[in-house]
C-alpha positions as CSV (number, residue, x, y, z in Angstrom):
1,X,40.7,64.8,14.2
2,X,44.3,63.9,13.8
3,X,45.2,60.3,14.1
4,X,48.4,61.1,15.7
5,X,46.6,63.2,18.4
6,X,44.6,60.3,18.9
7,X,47.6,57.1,18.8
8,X,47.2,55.9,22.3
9,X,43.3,54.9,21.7
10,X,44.7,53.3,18.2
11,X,47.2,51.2,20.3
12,X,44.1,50.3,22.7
13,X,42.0,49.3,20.1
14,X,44.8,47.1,18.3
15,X,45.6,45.8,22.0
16,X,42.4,44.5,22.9
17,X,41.3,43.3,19.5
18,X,44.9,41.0,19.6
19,X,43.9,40.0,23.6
20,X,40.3,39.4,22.5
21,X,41.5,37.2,19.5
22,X,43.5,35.4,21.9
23,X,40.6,34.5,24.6
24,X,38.9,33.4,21.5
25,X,40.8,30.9,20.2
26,X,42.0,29.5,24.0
27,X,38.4,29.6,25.2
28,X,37.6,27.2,22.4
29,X,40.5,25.2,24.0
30,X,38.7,24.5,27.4
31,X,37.1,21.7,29.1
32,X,33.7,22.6,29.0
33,X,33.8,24.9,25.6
34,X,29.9,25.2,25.8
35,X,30.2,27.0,28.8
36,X,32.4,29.2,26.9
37,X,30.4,30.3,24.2
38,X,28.8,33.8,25.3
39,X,33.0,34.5,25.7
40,X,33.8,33.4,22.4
41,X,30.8,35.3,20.6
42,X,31.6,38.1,22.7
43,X,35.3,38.2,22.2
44,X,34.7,38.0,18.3
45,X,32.7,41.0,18.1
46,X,35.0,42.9,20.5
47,X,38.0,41.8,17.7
48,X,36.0,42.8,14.7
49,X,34.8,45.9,16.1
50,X,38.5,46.9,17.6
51,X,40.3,46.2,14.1
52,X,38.0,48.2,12.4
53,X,37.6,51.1,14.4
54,X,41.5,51.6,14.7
55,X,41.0,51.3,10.8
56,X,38.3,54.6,11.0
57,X,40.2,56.4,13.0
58,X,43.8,56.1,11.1
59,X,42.3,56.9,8.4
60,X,41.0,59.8,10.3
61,X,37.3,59.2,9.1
62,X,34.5,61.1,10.0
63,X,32.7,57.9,11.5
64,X,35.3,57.6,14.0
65,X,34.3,59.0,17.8
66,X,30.8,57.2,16.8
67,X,32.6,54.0,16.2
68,X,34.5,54.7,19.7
69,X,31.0,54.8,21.6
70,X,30.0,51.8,20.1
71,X,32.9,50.1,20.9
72,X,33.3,51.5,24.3
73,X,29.8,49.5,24.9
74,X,30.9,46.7,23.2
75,X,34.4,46.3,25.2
76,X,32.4,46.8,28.5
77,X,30.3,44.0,27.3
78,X,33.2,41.8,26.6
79,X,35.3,43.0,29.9
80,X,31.7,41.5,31.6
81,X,31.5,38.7,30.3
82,X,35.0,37.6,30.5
83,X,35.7,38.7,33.9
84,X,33.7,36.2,34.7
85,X,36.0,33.6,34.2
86,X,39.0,33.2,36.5
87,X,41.1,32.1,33.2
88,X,44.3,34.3,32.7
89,X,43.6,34.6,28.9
90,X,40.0,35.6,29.9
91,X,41.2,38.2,32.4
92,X,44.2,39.6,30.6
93,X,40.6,40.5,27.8
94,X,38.9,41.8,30.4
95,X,41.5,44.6,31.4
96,X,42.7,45.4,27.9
97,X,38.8,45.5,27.4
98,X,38.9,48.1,30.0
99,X,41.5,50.2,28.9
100,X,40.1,50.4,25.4
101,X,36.6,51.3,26.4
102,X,37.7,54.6,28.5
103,X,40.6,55.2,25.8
104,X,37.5,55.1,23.2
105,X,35.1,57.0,25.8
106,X,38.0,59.7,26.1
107,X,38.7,59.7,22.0
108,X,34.9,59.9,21.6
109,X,34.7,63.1,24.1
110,X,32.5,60.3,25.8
111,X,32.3,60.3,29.9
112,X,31.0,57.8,32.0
């Protein structure tokens, strides 16, 4: 699979793992941070899990459209959870969230 063919789910992935980063680190700036923290956790795995699967499939590894479904199911997860907040750093996540899982579903030869 060439990365090249593949740039606009790359973009996505780098996208939501910034926007996720983001929610992270302003969700631990709210009131009531406690009642932030399945966002936070959530956001952080979303990150780690967009960096590196960008990472798989730039390097055009073999690993990568599994790496896409799992992240397609983790950005759901995270577009969830923050869409549940009416915070504009929680729902700009939530649609970049959204746009990397169907990018990733797409890259993966995935459909929902």
């Amino acid at each position: 699979m060439s990365n090249q063919r593949f740039s606009s789910c790359i973009e996505a992935c780098l996208d939501c793992a910034q926007a996720c980063e983001h929610c992270a680190e302003a969700c631990l700036g709210e009131k009531d941070v406690k009642k932030m923290a399945d966002c936070i956790r959530t956001d952080r795995d979303c990150a780690t899990l967009c960096w590196s699967t960008a990472a798989l499939i730039s390097r055009d590894s073999q690993f990568s459209a599994k790496a896409c479904e799992l992240l397609a199911e983790v950005c759901e997860a995270c577009a969830k959870e923050c869409g549940q907040h009416d915070m504009d750093h929680c729902q700009e996540c939530a649609t970049a969230c959204k746009k990397c899982a169907a990018e990733c579903r797409e890259m993966a030869g995935v459909r929902t």
